[in-house]
N, C-alpha and C positions, 0 to 999 in steps of 0.2 A: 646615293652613297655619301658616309660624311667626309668630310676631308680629312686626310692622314697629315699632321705633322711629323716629322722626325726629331726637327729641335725646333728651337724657335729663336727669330732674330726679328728686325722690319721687312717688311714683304716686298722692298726695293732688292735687297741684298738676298733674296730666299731665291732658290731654282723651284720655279714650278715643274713638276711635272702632271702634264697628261697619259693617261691610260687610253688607247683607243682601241685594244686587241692585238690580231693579227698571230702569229705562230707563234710570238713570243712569251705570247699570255696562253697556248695550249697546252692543256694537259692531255695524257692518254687514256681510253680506256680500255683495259688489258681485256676484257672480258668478250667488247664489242670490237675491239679493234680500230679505233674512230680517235679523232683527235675533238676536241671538246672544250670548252671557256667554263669556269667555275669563278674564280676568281685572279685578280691580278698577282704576278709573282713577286711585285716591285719590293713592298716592303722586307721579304724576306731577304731577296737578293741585299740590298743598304745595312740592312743588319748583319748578315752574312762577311759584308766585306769590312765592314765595323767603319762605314762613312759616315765622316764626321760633321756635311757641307749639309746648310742648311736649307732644307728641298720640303716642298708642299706637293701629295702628291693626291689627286682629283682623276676619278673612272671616267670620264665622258661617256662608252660605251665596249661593250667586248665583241667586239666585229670582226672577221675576215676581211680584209682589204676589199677580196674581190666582190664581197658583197655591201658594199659599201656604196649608201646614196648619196647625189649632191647634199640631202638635207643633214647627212652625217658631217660632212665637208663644211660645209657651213654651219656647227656646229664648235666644230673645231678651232676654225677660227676666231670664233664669237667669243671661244674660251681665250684664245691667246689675248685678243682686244680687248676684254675686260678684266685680266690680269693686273695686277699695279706691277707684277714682276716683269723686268727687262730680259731674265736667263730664263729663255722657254725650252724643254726637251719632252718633244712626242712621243709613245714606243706605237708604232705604226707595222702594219702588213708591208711586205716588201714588194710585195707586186703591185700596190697603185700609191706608193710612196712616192714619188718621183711628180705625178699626177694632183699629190696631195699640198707636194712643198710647192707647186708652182702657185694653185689655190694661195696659198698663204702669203706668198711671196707676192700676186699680183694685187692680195687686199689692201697693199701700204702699210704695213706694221714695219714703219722704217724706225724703229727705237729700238727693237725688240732683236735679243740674240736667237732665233730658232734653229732648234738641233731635232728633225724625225732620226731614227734608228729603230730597230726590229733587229729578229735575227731569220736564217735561214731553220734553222733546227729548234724546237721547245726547249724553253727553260728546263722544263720539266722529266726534260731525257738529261741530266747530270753533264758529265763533264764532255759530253760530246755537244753540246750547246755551244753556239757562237754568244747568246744572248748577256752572259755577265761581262765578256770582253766589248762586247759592243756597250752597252751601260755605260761600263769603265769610261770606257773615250771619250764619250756621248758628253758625260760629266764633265769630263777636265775641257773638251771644247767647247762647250758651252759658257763656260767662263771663261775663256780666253779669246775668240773671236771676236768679231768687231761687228754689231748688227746685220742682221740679214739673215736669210736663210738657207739651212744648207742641211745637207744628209751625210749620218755618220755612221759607215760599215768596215769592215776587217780593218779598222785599225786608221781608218782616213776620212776625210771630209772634203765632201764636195758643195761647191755652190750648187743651189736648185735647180740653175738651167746648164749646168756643164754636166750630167751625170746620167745615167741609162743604167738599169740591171739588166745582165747580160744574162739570159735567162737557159742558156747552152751551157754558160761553166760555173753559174748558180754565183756572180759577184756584181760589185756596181763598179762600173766603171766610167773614167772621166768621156768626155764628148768632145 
């Protein structure tokens, strides 16, 4: 896939984002009743909110979390280490997010600000979606954080290894 600019600055100051799936990027099919990846929802969502920060944003793959291989893993990371950008933000499955930021975290990418974030609900079911408030954040902590990695959901940000999704009342919580 080619790469999406939204603006353009030097690729120090740019937020890269990666695409790697997960519910965030599902659509529905009314027909079949199945949830499904077509394409990512990123660029609409940015325009949508009329953001102005300048983000580069790259599909790596459209995956379910839970089907998600080491080789997808290592992938991911391969993208963030050969970034020239320091503002890294994932949009990840929630269920092996947690699994994914430690990967990242245990590779040494100690320069790099990394933010995963997903949502619980599809973009693609409208305003009952977590996915544009999670974005939201995603963004503003991404540039304010101090390197490292971490996960940002309903509204907060955890370090990689303080955080657990509490998969009984559907949120992430600290450890």
């Amino acid at each position: 896939m080619v790469p999406l600019f939204i603006t353009t600055n030097t690729m120090k100051n740019t937020i890269q984002i990666f695409v790697t799936g997960g519910t965030f990027d599902k659509s529905y099919n009314y027909i079949e009743g199945n949830l499904f990846f077509k394409e990512t929802h990123l660029p609409e969502m940015l325009k949508r909110s009329r953001c102005q920060l300048d983000i580069k944003i790259d599909t790596l793959m459209m995956t379910d979390s839970l089907e998600m291989s080491e080789k997808d893993t290592q992938k991911i990371i391969e993208a963030c280490r050969n970034t020239p950008s320091k503002n890294i933000l994932i949009t990840h499955g929630t269920d092996k997010m947690v699994e994914t930021a430690a990967a990242i975290a245990n590779s040494k990418l100690n320069d790099k600000t990394i933010i995963l974030t997903g949502a619980m609900i599809p973009y693609a079911f409208g305003s009952s979606s977590d996915g544009f408030f999670n974005l939201g954040c995603a963004l503003a902590f991404v540039q304010m954080l101090s390197p490292q990695v971490y996960i940002s959901m309903q509204g907060q940000y955890f370090l990689w290894n303080k955080v657990k999704k509490n998969k009984t009342v559907g949120r992430f919580e600290t450890i």
